[in-house]
N, C-alpha and C positions, 0 to 999 in steps of 0.2 A: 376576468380570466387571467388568472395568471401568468406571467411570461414565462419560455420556455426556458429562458435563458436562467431565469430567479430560478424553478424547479432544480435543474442543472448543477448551481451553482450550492443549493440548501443538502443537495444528494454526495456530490463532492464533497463536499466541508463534513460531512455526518458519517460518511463511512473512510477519513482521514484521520479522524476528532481520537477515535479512540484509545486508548494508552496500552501498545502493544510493543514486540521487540524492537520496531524500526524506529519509533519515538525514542525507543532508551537509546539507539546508535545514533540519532540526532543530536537527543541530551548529551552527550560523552564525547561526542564530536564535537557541538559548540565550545563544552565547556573545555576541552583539551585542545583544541586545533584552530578557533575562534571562530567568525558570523561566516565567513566566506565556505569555509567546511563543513557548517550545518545548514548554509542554504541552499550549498548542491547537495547535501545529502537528502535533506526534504525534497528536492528538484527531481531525482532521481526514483524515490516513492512515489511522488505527481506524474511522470514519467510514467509507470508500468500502470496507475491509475490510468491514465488516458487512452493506452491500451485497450484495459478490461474494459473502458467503459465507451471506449468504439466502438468494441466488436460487440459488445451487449447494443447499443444502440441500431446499429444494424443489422442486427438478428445472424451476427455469424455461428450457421451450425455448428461450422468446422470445429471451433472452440471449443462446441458442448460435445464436439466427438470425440474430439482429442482429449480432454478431459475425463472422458468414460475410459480411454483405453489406457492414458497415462498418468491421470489425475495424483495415483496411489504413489507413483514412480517422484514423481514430480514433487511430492508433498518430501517423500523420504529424502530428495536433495536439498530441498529450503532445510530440514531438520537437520541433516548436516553440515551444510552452512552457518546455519546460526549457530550451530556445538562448537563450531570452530571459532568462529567470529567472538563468540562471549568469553571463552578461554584467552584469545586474545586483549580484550577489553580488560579482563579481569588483572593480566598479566600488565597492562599499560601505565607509564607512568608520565604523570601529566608532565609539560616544561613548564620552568618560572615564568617566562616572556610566550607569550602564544605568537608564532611563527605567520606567516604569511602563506596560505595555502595558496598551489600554483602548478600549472600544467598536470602532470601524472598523480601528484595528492589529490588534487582537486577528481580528478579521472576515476581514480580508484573510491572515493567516497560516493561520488555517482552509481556507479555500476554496484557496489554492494547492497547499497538501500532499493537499487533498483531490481537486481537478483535473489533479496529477499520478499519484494511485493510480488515477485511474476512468480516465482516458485512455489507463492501460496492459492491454492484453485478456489479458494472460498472467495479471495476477493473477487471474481468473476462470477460466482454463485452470487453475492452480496450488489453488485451492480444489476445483473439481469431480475434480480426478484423486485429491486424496489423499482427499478424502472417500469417493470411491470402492476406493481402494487399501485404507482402514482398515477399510471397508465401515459407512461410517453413512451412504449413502445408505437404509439401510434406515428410517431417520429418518423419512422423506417417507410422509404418512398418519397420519402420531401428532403431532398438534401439541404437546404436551408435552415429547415428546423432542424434536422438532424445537428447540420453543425453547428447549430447553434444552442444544442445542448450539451453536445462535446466541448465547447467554448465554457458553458456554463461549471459543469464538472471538474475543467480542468482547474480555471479559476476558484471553486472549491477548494480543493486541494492543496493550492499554492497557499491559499489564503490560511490555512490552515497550521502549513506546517512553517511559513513565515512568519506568523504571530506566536509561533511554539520555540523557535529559532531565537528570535528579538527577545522575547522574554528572558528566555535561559541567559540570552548574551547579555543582557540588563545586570542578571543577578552574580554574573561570574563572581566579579571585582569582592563580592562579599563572602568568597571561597577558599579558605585559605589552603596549601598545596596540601597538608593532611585530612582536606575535606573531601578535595578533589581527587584524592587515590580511592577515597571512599563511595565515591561517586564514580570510580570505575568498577570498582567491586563486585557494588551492587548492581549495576549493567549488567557485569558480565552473568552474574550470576543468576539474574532476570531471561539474558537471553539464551543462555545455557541449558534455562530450564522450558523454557517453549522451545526448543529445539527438540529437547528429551520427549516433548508432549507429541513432537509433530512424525516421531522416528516411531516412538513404543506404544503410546497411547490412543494417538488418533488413526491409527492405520488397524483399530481392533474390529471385529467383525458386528463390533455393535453402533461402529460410525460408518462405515465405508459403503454397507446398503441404502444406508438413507440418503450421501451424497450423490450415490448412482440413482436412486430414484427421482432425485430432484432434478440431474441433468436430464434427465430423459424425459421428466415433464417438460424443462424449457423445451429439451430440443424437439417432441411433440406439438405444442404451444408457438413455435416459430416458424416450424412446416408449413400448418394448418392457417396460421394469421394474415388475413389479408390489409394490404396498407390502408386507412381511412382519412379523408381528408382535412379533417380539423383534432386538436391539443386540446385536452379537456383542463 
């Protein structure tokens, strides 16, 4: 049997992994602001992960209700966030010497990667389906295991975005300052456009009943589930 903890931690790392906007603000963070700037920015992404992947761990409706009434509201702010934020990047231009990130930089790199994971409801759809898929919702009643698959996740996610962090900062050194304007560019212009997707595109009437269907089967599926006493 697997431990809850390994589940946890394989679920974390898998839904961090993938190459989205908050990765390009990690990349353009490292590579402009240096390792202390891209590992609260990753911190901050790990952060709103632990969240989603609380309240999915203990079946909180409340999430899947808020969700249904705000989900649409909620996506439209991360969409303008990001338009802002990539326009920013875009417009950024790196220093020769990378500075010493501290206090309010450091501050402010948190709360943006962290304002761009909570503003998106899929990662909360994305937690509650696999937790369900691998079936550790059976978690829910054993605080133990519970926590210790929110240990598992969180750890995921660290692990994730600190090996994505070190990496970049590895390769800065072979970046020269007209590489690195072009590496803000192309950020911005990466997050610019998932922005545009999450304001015009994803709020079309051909996505927005599917993500209301699927809250409402969680939140059906979390009513109805009673706690069982062993982790398959």
């Amino acid at each position: 049997m697997a431990s809850i903890f390994i589940k946890g931690l394989i679920i974390g790392f898998a839904l961090a992994a993938p190459v989205g906007p908050v990765a390009a603000v990690c990349v353009q963070k490292t590579m402009n602001r240096g390792l202390r700037a891209g590992l609260v920015s990753g911190l901050g992404s790990a952060s709103a992960d632990l969240f989603y992947g609380t309240a999915a761990a203990f079946g909180a409706s409340f999430i899947t209700e808020f969700f249904l009434e705000h989900g649409n509201w909620l996506q439209q702010v991360g969409g303008v966030i990001l338009v802002l934020l990539g326009i920013r990047l875009f417009l950024a231009r790196p220093r020769a010497e990378q500075p010493t990130a501290r206090g309010h930089g450091l501050t402010g790199h948190f709360l943006t990667t962290f304002l761009l994971t909570f503003t998106n409801p899929m990662t909360f759809l994305a937690f509650t389906a696999i937790l369900a898929t691998m079936g550790l919702g059976a978690a829910r009643g054993h605080s133990f295991l519970t926590a210790e698959l929110i240990a598992g996740l969180s750890a995921g996610a660290l692990i994730w975005w600190t090996l994505l962090v070190i990496t970049v900062h590895a390769f800065r050194k072979h970046f020269s300052y007209e590489k690195l304007i072009w590496v803000n560019r192309i950020a911005g212009i990466f997050v610019v456009g998932v922005g545009v997707l999450y304001i015009f595109v994803l709020r079309s009437s051909s996505v927005e009943p599917r993500i209301e269907r699927t809250l409402k089967r969680i939140s059906l599926q979390i009513s109805v589930q009673e706690p069982v006493g062993t982790i398959g």
